[in-house]
Phi, psi and omega in degrees: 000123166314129171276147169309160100344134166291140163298151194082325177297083190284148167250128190294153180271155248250136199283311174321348192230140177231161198300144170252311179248139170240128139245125170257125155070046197248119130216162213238158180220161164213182202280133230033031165208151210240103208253300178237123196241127194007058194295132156259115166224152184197126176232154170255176186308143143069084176191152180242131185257120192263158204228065145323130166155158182266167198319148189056012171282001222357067176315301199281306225276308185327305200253008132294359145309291165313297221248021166092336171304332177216155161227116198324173169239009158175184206112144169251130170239139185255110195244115162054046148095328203269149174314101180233150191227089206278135186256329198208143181311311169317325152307280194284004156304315192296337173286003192092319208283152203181110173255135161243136198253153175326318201252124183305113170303030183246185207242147174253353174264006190233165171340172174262325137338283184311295189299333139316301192265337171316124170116325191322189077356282166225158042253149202269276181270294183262138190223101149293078177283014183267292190323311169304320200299333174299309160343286207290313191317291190314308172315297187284349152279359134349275170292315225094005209255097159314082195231130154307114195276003192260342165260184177276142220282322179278359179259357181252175190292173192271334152297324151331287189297339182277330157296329167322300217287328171304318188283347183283337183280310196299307178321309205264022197023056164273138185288308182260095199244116165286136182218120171272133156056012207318325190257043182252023182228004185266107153327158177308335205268336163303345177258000192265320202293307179329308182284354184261310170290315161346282170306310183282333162285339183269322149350284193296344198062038170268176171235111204258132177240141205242119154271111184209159183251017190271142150292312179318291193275027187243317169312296173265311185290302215283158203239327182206145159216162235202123180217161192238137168214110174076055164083330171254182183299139155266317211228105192251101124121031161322094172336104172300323178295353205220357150264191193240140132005293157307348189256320177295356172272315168309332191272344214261321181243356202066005173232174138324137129215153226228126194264329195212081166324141177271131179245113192295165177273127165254157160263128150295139169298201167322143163300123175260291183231140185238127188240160180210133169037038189267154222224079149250142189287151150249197178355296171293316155128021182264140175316116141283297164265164204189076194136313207293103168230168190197160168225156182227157177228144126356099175105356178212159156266137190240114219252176170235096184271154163179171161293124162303129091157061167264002184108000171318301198301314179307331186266004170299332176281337157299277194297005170246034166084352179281341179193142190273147143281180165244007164171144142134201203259123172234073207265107164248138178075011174091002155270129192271162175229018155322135156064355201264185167286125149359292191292331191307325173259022167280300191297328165212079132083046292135117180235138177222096156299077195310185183249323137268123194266353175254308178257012170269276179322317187232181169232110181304335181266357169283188195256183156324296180280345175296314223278005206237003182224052180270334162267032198201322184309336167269019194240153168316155351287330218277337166274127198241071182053042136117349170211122202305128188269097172314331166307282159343274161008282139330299213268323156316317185286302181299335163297282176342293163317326177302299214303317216260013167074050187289093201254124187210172150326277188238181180244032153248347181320137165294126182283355186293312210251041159225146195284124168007295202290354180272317190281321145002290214278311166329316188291317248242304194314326155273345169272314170308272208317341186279087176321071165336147159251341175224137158221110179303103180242117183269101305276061188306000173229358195272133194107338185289126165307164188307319168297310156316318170308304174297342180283311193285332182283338163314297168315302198283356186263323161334283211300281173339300183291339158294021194037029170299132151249118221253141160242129175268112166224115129211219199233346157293120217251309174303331137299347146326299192254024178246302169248058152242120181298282165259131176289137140263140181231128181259112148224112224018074176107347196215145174285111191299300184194201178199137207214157177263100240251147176244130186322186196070207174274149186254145196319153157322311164334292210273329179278005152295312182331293184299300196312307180331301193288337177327280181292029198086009179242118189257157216343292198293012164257017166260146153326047162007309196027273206243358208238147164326131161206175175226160193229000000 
């Protein structure tokens, strides 16, 4: 196994292969913080170089650096041996450099064509959109990246819209491409086609710097990583093959981390909550849900998979008071809590982890302890005949703190001035402590470094052995399938199916299975093989 590099010690490439990016010594600052401190990164021709670190490390502030976007305060950057001083993303287009970003830059009324040429030079005055579309087709049997170039951007999968986005760089002849976050929004099986084009691009001689905080896929794509903590280097230019999932979670927080909790075998209780044939809008005023039913016991996790904005947020919401349904059943403990209040269902036992944790979960200008005794103040010890004993409180917040291990000064600090993974653990510390009989957890790690992440799976396997009953939704499928007893998977709106998950590692089978329904196909038309299911 390769030892990390000392930071700044990039280790030079191989003569025979040559740099497509050199940065030297780049830092970048902003006010009280230090994003990048004097980072060495270099990739070479035809290779995909993974961009490692947990959240605030500053992988994005690096390559929005590359990509013209923020300009450094001191550093050298090198495109293909030569000096360049990027003023605007356009400079560094012209440079080869091509960001493809997490949330997709397209117009959804117009072409796929269209949206590839938008922005262009040329062609100017006149546009032969037959002659492109040709173009762009060929371009994408190039690569692998299969799209109808004639249709509109709202008509294609969100794995579609990300091949556009690819072909808008590739079009605009980038050598070189970054992709933030590329799968955090792709089925499994959409993430297989992503590493195949990938690879067929890298075939070809670009150079991919791929960011992501999943290990797993960092793991099967990448040829070298390069990982960051708290602005500097930990880990430079690692051989992926020949390093581990452990060493690169270690370079990433400084500690051990333990990837696969043991989650003992339980039986489930009593059914805690059933929901049947439920029907709700979102936003807009459109079917979200269409449909939905599920049950969760006393004792177990029930995990939910899908492609984000498949009705996952709405039945969280549904069932925690958050949205009215227009029909069917939302029942915990045999009461219904269809159409009631927050509170009502607050009031019996009802825990909620939102999916924004800043303007949902919490209130930023408050302290630690208004926000962690916001489900409690109205109850003895801490309601004192009608006013809160802030003493009591207080001391309720510092237990807490301990417990949930919440690192601030104090628990009067204003939670707006705490890091994801901190305010994380508030929220968990209050929503756990009233001791939920339902606990909702809405994507309870996305955004978290890896050492967070375990401290939160740690919790929800708690709770479980404490006969809680947890619905797990999130977009993570490994997470999914390390603590869930049963899976259910949502597409648009509708239950594909539902499978059962048995310890250990999970069959080839069963995370096809799930990708399937991910994408619309429902159970009983998939290949099934090895693995249990239910209908």
């Amino acid at each position: 196994m390769n030892t990390a590099q000392l930071p700044g010690s990039t280790p030079s490439a191989p003569q025979s292969v040559p740099l497509m990016v050199e940065m030297r010594a780049i830092c970048k600052n902003f006010p009280g913080v230090i994003a990048n401190d004097h980072v060495d990164f270099d990739v070479r021709n035809g290779e995909i170089h993974a961009l490692l670190g947990e959240n605030g490390a500053g992988k994005s502030t690096l390559m929005n650096v590359l990509a013209g976007l923020y300009k450094p305060e001191s550093g050298v950057i090198k495109i293909k041996g030569k000096v360049v001083n990027f003023n605007s993303p356009r400079d560094a287009i012209h440079a080869g450099i091509g960001m493809i970003h997490q949330h997709f830059m397209l117009v959804p009324s117009q072409t796929v064509t269209e949206n590839i040429l938008l922005g262009l030079e040329k062609p100017r005055f006149h546009l032969n959109l037959r002659e492109f579309d040709r173009i762009v087709f060929e371009l994408g049997e190039r690569f692998g990246l299969k799209v109808d170039p004639r249709a509109k951007i709202w008509q294609l999968s969100v794995g579609e819209q990300q091949r556009v986005e690819i072909l808008k760089m590739l079009y605009r002849g980038a050598d070189i491409l970054i992709m933030d976050e590329p799968t955090a929004v792709l089925a499994p099986q959409e993430i297989e086609d992503l590493f195949a084009t990938l690879r067929a691009m890298v075939a070809e001689g670009k150079s991919i710097i791929f960011i992501s905080h999943k290990l797993q896929e960092v793991m099967a794509i990448a040829d070298r990583v390069t990982v960051l903590r708290k602005g500097k280097v930990t880990a430079s230019g690692l051989d992926a093959h020949s390093t581990t999932r452990q060493e690169l979670a270690k370079q990433m927080v400084g500690r051990d981390v333990i990837f696969h909790l043991d989650k003992q075998p339980k039986k489930p209780g009593q059914v805690v909550l059933s929901i049947h044939d439920l029907h709700a809008d979102n936003d807009k005023g459109l079917p979200a849900l269409n449909g939905v039913s599920l049950d969760v016991r006393a004792g177990e996790i029930v995990g939910l998979a899908g492609v984000a904005g498949n009705g996952q947020r709405e039945l969280a919401q549904t069932i925690t008071g958050m949205r009215k349904c227009k029909s069917g059943r939302v029942e915990l403990n045999g009461e219904s809590v269809a159409n009631r209040s927050a509170l009502f269902g607050i009031l019996r036992g009802v825990a909620h982890i939102p999916e924004d944790r800043t303007h949902v979960g919490t209130a930023p200008n408050l302290s630690v302890t208004d926000n962690v005794i916001m489900k409690q103040y109205r109850q003895p010890p801490l309601d004192n005949h009608g006013f809160l004993n802030m003493s009591l409180a207080t001391k309720f917040a510092s237990k807490l703190k301990t417990e949930y291990d919440i690192m601030v000064p104090t628990v009067e600090t204003p939670v707006r001035l705490l890091s994801g993974g901190n305010l994380q653990r508030v929220i968990l510390a209050r929503e756990i402590s009233g001791r939920p009989s339902l606990l909702v957890a809405v994507q309870p790690t996305r955004g978290l470094d890896v050492g967070a992440i375990e401290s939160v799976h740690r919790l929800l396997l708690e709770q479980r052995a404490s006969d809680a009953a947890i619905l797990l939704i999130s977009e993570e499928l490994e997470e999914l399938l390390s603590l869930s007893d049963r899976v259910f998977v949502i597409y648009e709106g509708r239950i594909m199916g539902e499978v059962k998950i048995e310890s250990g590692e999970p069959a080839p089978e069963l995370i096809e299975m799930i990708g399937q329904m991910m994408t619309g196909t429902p159970l009983e038309k998939v290949h099934v093989g090895k693995a249990e299911k239910h209908v």
